[in-house]
N, C-alpha and C positions, 0 to 999 in steps of 0.2 A: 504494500500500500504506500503509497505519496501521502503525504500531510498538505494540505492548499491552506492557506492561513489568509485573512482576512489582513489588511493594508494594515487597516490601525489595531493591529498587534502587533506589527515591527518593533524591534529593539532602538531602530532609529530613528525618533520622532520627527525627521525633517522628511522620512524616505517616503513615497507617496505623496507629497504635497506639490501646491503651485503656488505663484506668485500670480496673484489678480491685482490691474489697476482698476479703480472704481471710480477714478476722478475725472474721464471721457463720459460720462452718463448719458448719452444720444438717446430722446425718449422713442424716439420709431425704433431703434433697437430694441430698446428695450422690451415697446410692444409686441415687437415680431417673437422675442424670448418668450414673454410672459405669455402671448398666446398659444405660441404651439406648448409649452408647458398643460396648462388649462385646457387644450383640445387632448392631450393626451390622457390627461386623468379623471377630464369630465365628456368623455364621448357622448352623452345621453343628452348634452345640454346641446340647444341652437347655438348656430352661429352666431344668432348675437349676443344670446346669453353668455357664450363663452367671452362677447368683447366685450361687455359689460362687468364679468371680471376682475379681465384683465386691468381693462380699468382700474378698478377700486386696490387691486390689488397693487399695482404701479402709484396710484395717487399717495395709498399710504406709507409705503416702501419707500418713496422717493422720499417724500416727506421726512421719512425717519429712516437714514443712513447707516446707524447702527443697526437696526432692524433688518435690512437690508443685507447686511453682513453678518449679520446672524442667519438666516433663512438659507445665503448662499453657502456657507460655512455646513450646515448642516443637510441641505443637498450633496456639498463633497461627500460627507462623512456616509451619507444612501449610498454611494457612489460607491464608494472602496468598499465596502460592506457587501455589493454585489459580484464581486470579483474574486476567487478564490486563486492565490497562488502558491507555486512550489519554486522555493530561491534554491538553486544548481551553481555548481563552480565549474569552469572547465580546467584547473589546476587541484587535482586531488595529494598534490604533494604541499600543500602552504600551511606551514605551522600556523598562524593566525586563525586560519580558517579551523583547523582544528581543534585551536582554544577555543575559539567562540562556538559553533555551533556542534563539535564530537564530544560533549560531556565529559571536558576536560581530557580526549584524547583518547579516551574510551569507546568509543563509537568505530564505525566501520565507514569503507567507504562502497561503494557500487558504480560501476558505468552504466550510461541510459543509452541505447541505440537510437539516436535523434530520426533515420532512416526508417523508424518502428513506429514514431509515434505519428507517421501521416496516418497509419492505417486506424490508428486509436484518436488520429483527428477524425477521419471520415466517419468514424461509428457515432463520433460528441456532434458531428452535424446533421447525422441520421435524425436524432432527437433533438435538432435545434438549438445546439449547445454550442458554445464555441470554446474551440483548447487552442490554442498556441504559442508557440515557443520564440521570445524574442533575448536578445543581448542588453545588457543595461547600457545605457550614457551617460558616462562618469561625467560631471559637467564644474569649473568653478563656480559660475553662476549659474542660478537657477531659474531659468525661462520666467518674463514676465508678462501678462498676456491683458487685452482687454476681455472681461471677463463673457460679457454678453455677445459682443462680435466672437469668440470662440465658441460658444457657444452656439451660436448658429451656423458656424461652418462647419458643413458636415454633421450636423446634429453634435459637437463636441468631441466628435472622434481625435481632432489636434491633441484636445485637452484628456483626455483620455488616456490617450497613449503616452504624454510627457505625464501625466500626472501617476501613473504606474512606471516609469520606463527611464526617468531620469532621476539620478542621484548624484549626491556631491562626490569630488573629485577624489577625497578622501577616504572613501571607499571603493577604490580604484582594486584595491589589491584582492578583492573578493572574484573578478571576473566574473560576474553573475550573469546567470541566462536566468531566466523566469517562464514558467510555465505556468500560462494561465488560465484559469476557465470562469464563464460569466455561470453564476448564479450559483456554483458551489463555493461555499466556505466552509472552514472548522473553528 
């Protein structure tokens, strides 16, 4: 069995995260975010019910900027929450790595046929699942993004994959691949 671990149980409270600017606030953005938001979780409602909303919901939000940042704050946290992963090294010889995550050096190590897991990708997409296998981006800085314009590009997929996929530099020596899958967690 793999372990898939939920983001915010990381060891490194910075890994998983993004930098959002809030200070571009463009309200036709914003509307365009806040409505497909509302048509996704209120499909039963009209279209105008739904802009009607959005509306109130924008009016208040804006209004109140910390609120604002609370709500999107805890969207993230939906977010990682829906992603289960399994952190892999492709160096099974690095003492560090063995302090940190072999129980003190006790543990074992396994090789994974990367070649193996298309076929255990195709069965995760039989069931509408998705698994796969990326490299991390060790980065000095950490990507800073408009939050609502990423948000609409590509439905967030930008912010998605930096927001799982990029870590600081300083965890370079991990070589970490991540293998991921949407809606299981432990």
């Amino acid at each position: 069995k793999l372990w898939f671990s939920s983001a915010d149980r990381f060891n490194d409270p910075y890994d998983s995260t993004i930098q959002f600017d809030y200070s571009t606030v463009d309200r036709k953005t914003v509307f365009k975010w806040g409505l497909h938001n509302i048509k996704r979780d209120n499909p039963h409602l009209s279209i105008i019910e739904q802009m009607k909303l959005t509306e109130e919901n924008i009016n208040r939000n804006i209004l109140e900027p910390v609120e604002l940042e609370r709500s999107i704050d805890g969207n993230k946290q939906q977010t990682l929450k829906k992603f289960g992963i399994c952190s892999l090294t492709s160096d099974s010889k690095n003492l560090l790595m063995w302090s940190h995550y072999a129980d003190c050096h006790k543990g074992f190590c396994f090789g994974i046929d990367t070649k193996k897991l298309l076929s255990i990708q195709n069965y995760y997409a039989t069931k509408k699942e998705i698994l796969t296998l990326y490299r991390m981006d060790y980065r000095s800085d950490i990507p800073n993004y408009n939050f609502f314009e990423s948000m609409l590009e590509n439905y967030g997929e930008k912010y998605i994959s930096h927001l799982l996929l990029v870590k600081s530099e300083e965890w370079k020596y991990e070589k970490e691949y991540r293998l991921s899958i949407l809606g299981h967690t432990n």
